[in-house]
N, C-alpha and C positions, 0 to 999 in steps of 0.2 A: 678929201681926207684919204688919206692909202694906207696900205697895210704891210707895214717891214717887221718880218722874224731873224731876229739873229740865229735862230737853230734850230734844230728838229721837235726839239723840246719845246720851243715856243708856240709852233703849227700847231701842236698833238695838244698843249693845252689853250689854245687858241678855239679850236673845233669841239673840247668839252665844253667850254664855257658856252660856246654858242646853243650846244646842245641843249644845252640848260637853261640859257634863256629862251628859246625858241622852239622847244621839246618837238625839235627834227630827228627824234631816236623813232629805228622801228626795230620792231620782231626780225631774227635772221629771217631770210631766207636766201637761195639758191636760187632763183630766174628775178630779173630785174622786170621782168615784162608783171610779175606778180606784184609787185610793190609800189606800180604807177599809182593803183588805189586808193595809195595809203599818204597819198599829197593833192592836198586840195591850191588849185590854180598852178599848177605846175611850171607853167611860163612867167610868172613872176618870181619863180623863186632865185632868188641868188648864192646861196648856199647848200649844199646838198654834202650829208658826214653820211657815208654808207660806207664805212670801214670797219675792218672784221664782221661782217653778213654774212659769208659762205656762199658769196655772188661766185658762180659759174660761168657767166657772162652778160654782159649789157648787149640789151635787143634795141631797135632801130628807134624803139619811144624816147631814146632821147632827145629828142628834135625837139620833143614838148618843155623842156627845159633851158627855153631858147636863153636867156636871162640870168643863165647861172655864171656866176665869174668866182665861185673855189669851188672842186669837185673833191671830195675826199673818197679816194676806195682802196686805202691801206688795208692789207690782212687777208684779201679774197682769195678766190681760186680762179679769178680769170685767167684767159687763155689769148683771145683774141679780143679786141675793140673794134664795135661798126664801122666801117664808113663814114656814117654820120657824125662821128666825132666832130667831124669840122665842121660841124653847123655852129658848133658853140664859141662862136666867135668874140665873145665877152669874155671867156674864161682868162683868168688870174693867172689862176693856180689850179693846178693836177696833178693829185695822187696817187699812185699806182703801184708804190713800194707793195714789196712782198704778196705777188700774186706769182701766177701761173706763165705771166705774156712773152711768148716767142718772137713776137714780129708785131711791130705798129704797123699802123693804116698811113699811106702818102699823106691823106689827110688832116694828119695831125700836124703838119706845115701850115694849115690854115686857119690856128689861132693865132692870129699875130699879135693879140694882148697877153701872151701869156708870159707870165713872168717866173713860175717857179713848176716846175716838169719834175716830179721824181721817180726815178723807174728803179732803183735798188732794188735787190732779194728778186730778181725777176731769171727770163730764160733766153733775155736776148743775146743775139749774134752780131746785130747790126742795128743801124739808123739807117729810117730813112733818110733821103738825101736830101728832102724837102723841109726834116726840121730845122737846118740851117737857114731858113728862111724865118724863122722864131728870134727876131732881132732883140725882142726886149728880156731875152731868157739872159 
């Protein structure tokens, strides 16, 4: 079974509903290294909605979400994305509209499942050269 959105509108109430059934909501906060806490099994999860949090930035504990394939982090104040990004090799879908981010990681070439990449409302200059390697985008 796969997951097709005709529009922005569909993702945003796609990731409430999940919310809801799944009460993947947390408290803002500001460091993502604070919030590992706050998810029991982490490596199983597939789903992760951490949009509008008042994230500053994702620390290298993403690794432990080996098994996520949608990331949501619309609304933040990210600036930069680890390295590790590319560990998340299942990922779908990533969101990142409306943050802070300058410059992606090479690394983000090495989701090759990902299908829906959105970087709107952001501070970039450039792509890397390596997301062209993101065939099923």
């Amino acid at each position: 079974m796969g997951l097709t959105f005709k529009n922005k509108f569909s993702v945003a109430v796609f990731f409430v509903l999940l919310n809801i059934l799944l009460g993947l909501s947390v408290e803002a906060q500001t460091d993502f290294s604070e919030l590992i806490g706050h998810f029991q099994n982490p490596s199983k999860r597939k789903v992760l909605d951490l949009q509008y949090q008042r994230l500053e930035k994702l620390s290298k504990e993403i690794v432990l979400f080996k098994n996520l394939e949608w990331f949501q982090l619309t609304g933040n104040q990210i600036t930069t994305l680890p390295r590790e990004i590319g560990t998340l090799t299942r990922l779908k879908g990533l969101y990142l509209a409306e943050n802070q981010l300058t410059v992606l990681p090479d690394e983000i070439g090495q989701l090759q499942n990902l299908k829906e990449l959105f970087l709107f409302y952001n501070y970039l200059s450039y792509l890397p050269k390596l997301i062209g390697n993101l065939k099923a985008l």
